[in-house]
N, C-alpha and C positions, 0 to 999 in steps of 0.2 A: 770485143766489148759486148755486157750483155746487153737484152731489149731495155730495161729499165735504168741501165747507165745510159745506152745510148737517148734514151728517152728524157732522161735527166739532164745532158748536154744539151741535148735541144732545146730542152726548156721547156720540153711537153710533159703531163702530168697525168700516166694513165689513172683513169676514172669509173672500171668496165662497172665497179661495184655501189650500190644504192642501199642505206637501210630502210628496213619496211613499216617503220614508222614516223612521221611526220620529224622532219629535221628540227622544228622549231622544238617542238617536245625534250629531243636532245637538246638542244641550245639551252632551254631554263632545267634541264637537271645536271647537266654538267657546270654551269655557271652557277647555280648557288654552293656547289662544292668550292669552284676556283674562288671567289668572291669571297669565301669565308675565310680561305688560305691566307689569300691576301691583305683582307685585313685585320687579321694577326699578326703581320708584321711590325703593324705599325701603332695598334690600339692599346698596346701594354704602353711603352715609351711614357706618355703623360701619365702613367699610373705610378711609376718607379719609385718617386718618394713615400707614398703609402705602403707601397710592398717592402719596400725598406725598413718603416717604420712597423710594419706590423708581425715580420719574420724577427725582428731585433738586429739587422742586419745594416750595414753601411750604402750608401745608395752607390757608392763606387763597386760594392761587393751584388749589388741587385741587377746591375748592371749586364752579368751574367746571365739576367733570364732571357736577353734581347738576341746575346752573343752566341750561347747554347742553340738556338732553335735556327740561327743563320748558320752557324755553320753545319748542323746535322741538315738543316734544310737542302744547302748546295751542295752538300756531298749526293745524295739523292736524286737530284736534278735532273745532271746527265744522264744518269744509269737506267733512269725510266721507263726507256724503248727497252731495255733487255729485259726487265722485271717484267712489263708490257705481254712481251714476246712468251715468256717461259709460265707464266700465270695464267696466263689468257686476260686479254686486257681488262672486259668487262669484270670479272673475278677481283685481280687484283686493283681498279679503282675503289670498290664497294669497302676492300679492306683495307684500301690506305684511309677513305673518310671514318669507316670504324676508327680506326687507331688514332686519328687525328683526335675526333669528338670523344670516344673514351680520358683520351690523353689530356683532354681538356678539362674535361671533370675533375681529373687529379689535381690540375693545378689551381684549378677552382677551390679544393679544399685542403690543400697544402697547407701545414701549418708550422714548415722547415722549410729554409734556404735551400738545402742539398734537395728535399724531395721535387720540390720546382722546378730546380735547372734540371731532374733529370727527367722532369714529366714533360717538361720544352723539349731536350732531346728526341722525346719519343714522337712529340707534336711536330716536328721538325722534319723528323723522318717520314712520319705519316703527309705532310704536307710537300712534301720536297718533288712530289708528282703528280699534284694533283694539275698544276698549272700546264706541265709537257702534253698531258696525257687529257685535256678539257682541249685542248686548241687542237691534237691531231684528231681528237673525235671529232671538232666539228669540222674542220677541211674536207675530211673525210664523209662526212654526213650529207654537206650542200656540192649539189654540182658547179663545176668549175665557175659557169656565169654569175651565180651567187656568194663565190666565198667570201669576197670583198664584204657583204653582211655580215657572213659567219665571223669574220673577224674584227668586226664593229661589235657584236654580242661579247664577243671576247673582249675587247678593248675596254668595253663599258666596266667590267671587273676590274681589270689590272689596271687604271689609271685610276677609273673612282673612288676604290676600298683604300688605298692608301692617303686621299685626302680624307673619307669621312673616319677614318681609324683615330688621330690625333682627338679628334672632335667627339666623336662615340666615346672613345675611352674616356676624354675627362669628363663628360658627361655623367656616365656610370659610376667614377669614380666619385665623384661628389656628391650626386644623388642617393645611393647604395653602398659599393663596396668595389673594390678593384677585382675580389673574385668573380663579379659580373661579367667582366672582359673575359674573361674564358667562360661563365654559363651562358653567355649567348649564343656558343656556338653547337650546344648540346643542342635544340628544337633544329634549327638549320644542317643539322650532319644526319640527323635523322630522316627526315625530311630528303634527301639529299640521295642518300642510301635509299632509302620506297623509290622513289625516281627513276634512279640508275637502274635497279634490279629491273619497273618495269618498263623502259624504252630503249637501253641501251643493247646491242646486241656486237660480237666480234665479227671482220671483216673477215672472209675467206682467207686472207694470207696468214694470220691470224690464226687460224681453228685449224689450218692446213697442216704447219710446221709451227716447231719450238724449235730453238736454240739450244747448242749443246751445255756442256758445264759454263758455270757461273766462271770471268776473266777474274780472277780472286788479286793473282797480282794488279792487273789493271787497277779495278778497283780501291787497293790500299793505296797505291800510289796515287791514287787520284785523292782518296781522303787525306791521306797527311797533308797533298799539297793544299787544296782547299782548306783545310784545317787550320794551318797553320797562315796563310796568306791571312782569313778572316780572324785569327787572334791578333797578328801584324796589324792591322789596318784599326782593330776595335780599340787599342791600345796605346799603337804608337801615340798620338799627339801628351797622350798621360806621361808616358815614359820617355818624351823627347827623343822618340823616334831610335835611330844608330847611336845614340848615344848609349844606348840602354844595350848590354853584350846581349841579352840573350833575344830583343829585338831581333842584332844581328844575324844569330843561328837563325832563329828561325825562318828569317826571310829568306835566308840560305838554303835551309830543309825545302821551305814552299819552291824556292826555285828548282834546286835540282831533281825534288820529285816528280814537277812537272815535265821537265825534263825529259826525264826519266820514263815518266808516264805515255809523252807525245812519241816518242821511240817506241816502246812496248808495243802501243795501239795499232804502232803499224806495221808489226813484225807477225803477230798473232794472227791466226784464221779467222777467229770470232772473237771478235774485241766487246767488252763494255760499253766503249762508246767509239761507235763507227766515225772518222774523223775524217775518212774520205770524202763527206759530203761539203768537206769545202771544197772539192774542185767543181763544185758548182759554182759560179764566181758571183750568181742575185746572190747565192747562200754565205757566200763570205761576204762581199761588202756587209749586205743586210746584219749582218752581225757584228758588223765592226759600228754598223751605225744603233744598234738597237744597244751596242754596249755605252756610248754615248749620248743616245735618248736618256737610260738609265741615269749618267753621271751627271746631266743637268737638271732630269726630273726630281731624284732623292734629293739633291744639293737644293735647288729651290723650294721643295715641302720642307725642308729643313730647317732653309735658315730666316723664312719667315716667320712661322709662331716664334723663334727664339727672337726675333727682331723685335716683335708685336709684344712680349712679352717682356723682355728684359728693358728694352731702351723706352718704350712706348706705355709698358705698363699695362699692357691687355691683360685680362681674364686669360684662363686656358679657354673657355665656352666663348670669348667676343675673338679670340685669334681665329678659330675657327670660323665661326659667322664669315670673319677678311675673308678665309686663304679657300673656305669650302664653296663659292661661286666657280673655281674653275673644275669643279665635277660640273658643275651645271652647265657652262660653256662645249665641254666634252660629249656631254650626252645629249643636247638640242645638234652637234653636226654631225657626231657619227652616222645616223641613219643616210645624212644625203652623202657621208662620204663612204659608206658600205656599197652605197645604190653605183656613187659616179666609178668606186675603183674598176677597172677591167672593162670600162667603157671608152677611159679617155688614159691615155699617157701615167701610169704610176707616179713616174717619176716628177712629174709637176705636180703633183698631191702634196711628195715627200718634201719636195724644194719649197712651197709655197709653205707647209708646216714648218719647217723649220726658219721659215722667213718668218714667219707670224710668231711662232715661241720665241725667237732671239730678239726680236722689237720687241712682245713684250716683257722679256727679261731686262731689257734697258731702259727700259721705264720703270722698271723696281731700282734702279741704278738712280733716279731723281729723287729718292726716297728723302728726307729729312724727319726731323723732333717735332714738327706740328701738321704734317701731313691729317687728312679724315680719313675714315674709313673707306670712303667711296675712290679713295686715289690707289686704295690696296685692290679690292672689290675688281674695277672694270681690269686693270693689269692680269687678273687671276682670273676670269670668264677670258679673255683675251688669246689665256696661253693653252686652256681645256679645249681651245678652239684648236689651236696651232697642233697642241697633241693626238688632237682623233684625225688630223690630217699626216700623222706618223706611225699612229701603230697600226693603223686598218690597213692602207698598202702596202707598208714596208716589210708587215708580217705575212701580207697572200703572196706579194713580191719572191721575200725570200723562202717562203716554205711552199707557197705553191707552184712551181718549176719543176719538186724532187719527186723521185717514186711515192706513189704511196708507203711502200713498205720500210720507205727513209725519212716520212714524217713526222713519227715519234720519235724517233733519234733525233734528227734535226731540232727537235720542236723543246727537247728538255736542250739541246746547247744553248740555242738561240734564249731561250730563258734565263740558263745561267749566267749570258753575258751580260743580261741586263742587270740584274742582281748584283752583281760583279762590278760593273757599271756605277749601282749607289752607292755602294760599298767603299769603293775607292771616293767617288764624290764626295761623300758625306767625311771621309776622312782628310781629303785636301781641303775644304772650304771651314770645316774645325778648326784646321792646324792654323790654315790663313786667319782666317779669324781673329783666332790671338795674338799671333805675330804682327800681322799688322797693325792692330790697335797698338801693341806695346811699340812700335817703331813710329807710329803717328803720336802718340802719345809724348814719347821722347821727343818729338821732333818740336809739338808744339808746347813741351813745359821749359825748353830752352826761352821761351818769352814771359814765363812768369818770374819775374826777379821785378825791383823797384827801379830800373832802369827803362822800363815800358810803359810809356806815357799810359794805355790802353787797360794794362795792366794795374796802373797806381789808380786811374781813375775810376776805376770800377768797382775795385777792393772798398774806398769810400765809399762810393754810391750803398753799396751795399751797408757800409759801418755805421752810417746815419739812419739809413733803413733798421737796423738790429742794434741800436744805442738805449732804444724806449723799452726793451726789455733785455739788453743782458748789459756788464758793466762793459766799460771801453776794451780791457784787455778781452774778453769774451767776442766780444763784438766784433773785435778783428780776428780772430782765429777762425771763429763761424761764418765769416765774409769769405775767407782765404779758402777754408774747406769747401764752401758754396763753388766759387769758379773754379775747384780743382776736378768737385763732381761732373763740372761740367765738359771740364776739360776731358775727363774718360768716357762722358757719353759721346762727346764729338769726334774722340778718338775711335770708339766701335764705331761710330755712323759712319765713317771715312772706309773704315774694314769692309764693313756692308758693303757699302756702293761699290769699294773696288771686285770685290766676288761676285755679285749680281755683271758686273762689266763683262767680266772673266766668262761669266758659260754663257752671254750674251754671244763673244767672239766663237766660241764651243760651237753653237749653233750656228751663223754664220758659216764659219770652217767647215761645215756639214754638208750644204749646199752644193759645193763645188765635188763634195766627194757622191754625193748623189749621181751624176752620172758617168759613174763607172758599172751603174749597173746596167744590165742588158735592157733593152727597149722591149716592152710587153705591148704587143699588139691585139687587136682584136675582142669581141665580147666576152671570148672563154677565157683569156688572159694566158692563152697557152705557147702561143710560138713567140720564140725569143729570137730576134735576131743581134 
């Protein structure tokens, strides 16, 4: 075995290399890259009816600009450390924010459906590393006692940009235009690019050696299966899932490509993406739980604004206002949880976060039709808490154990799982959604007939209420219509609450899986027993 496997089982994390410029400098130039990535994910979504109406296009058909840039984004993802490795890393970050901020601009003045989705493809691409390739610079930048920092700086992106995106973009969009949502990001790429060039420099292993030829079959195999998984999952609840043939195939393609793929990777010399670094076992849990951070986090920004919005009747700009306190809860503990990780037990950080997000996901579960704003508010500062107590340890946990020169590779998986993660989230708690209402729904219009005291007597209540302005026959039909509306808002409120329950248990169930990871001892967080 070599030094840096063997050093990697151990759980130690050589470190011989420093760069020569102040770490924090790194920290705010690679971060306003990540940061920008990030909330492009999420900042078009509230814009989709504008863009729809403004291309002439179907907002089912706009939909596509969401779907285009997640799945060229996750093809990307993993392959990062190889791009990484064969560009020189420094080099090829500068030119994925080029391509990203160029690619923005386009879709800023897109004045076609087709040219958008394909200027999100290229956005997609461009961003699909920036997030792998920000997190192993800084691991790599701060010494071991501080990474637990480094990856609260990180954290502060990747949790906050996708609450303030919903809220920015409608914002933009009402005020201005929705091509705003992409010229934001034109002053920040620039900006971003000056940075890089002047404080980032490559680590010796880096500058030493390049990778031989690009894994080309890896790589396809890996894109049709992501490809296709992500048109599955964007899709299915539209298409009623298996019911739909070509569903079928293509779930079938995603499967046995991957398949396919996970064979290849480990047959080859130099693979696209080294997939040995799960037998680091922090590095596999850590992944299996950051893919399940992912599926409770997107699910919960999810189906708030639509809650706030639909049944409740928010603003896009007052949903926001609710659901944007838990950035602020997030970024008031990161800093003491950056300080305390690698001083005291990881794994209590991980378990108490996810104790803290699952209690307050079950207080979204008390949700009803007359709740205030301040009952959405404290739940959501509650859960930015529980979160910066998830991503700052369980990300130095799992990526700081491996070589340096498996941090990159690590660093785009560990990302795609989480992605992965909403991905599927955001498509199970959809599907629930509907189905449940429609099943609560049924369940409770079996009681409107004249046979239900409850029923007869309310219909009235109401018929005497609407007698002074419509005739009798009028009066009862708009009585009737009245408690049927009601009947479907209490039907969704029922849906809600069971989903909020649902990744309440998610997280929960987390807990116990948390100590399967190795025990990190000591200030440097280095030896694993």
């Amino acid at each position: 075995m070599s030094a840096p496997a063997q050093a990697a089982e151990s759980g130690q994390a050589p470190s011989s290399w420093q760069p020569r410029v102040n770490p924090w400098l790194i920290t705010a130039s690679v971060m306003l890259a990540t940061f920008m990535e990030v909330l492009d994910t999420t900042i078009v979504s509230v814009a989709l009816p504008h863009i729809a109406g403004s291309l002439s296009a179907s907002t089912d058909e706009a939909t596509w600009t969401l779907t285009s840039y997640l799945v060229s984004n996750a093809i990307f993802l993993p392959a990062s450390g190889w791009f990484a490795r064969y560009f020189g890393r420094k080099r090829f970050l500068i030119a994925c924010i080029a391509i990203f901020t160029v690619s923005s601009f386009v879709c800023g003045i897109a004045n076609d459906l087709a040219v958008l989705v394909i200027a999100r493809v290229i956005q997609g691409a461009g961003g699909g590393a920036l997030q792998p390739l920000s997190q192993a610079i800084l691991l790599e930048s701060f010494p071991e006692e501080k990474r637990g920092m480094a990856m609260a700086a990180f954290a502060v992106g990747v949790v906050v940009a996708p609450i303030l995106g919903p809220t920015l973009g409608g914002w933009l969009t009402d005020q201005y235009s929705w091509r705003w949502a992409f010229y934001i990001n034109i002053p920040i790429g620039v900006l971003a690019m000056v940075m890089t060039n002047m404080f980032i420099e490559d680590p010796p292993y880096i500058r030493a050696a390049k990778p031989g030829r690009i894994d080309a079959v890896g790589f396809g195999m890996m894109a049709v299966s992501l490809a296709t998984l992500q048109v599955v999952l964007d899709r299915g609840q539209q298409e009623d899932w298996f019911s739909a043939p070509w569903i079928c195939w293509l779930t079938g393609i995603s499967a046995a490509s991957l398949i396919a793929f996970i064979v290849w990777e480990f047959r080859v010399s130099e693979p696209i993406v080294n997939l040995r670094v799960f037998s680091n076992r922090n590095f596999m849990v850590g992944t299996v739980l950051i893919l399940l951070v992912g599926l409770a986090l997107y699910s919960a920004v999810t189906m708030l604004p639509l809650f706030l919005q639909t049944l409740m009747g928010y603003s896009a700009l007052q949903s926001g206002v609710a659901v944007g306190p838990r950035g602020l809860g997030a970024l008031l503990t990161m800093p003491l949880v950056g300080f305390l990780t690698g001083k005291i037990d990881a794994r209590k950080l991980i378990g108490l976060g996810f104790s803290i997000v699952g209690v307050s996901l079950w207080q979204f579960a008390g949700i009803n039709l007359e709740i205030s704003m301040w009952s959405i508010i404290w739940p959501s500062i509650l859960t930015g808490v529980g979160l910066s107590m998830l991503f700052v340890p369980l990300s130095t946990v799992a990526l700081g154990t491996l070589p340096q020169q498996e941090i990159g590779n690590a660093a785009g998986i560990f990302n795609l799982m989480r992605n992965i993660g909403g991905s599927v989230g955001i498509s199970i708690v959809t599907t629930l959604l509907t189905r449940e209402a429609q099943v609560h729904q049924s369940e409770m219009s079996a009681r409107l007939s004249s046979a239900d005291i409850f029923f007869g007597v309310r219909t009235q209540s109401l018929q005497r209420m609407l007698q002074g302005i419509f005739d009798q026959s009028d009066a009862t039909h708009k009585a009737q219509a009245e408690i049927y509306r009601q009947l479907q808002l209490q039907a969704n409120l029922l849906a809600y609450v069971n989903n909020f329950r649902l990744l309440s248990f998610v997280c929960f169930f987390c807990i116990g899986c948390v100590f399967f990871l190795r025990k990190v001892k000591g200030k440097k967080a280095a030896a694993v027993h």
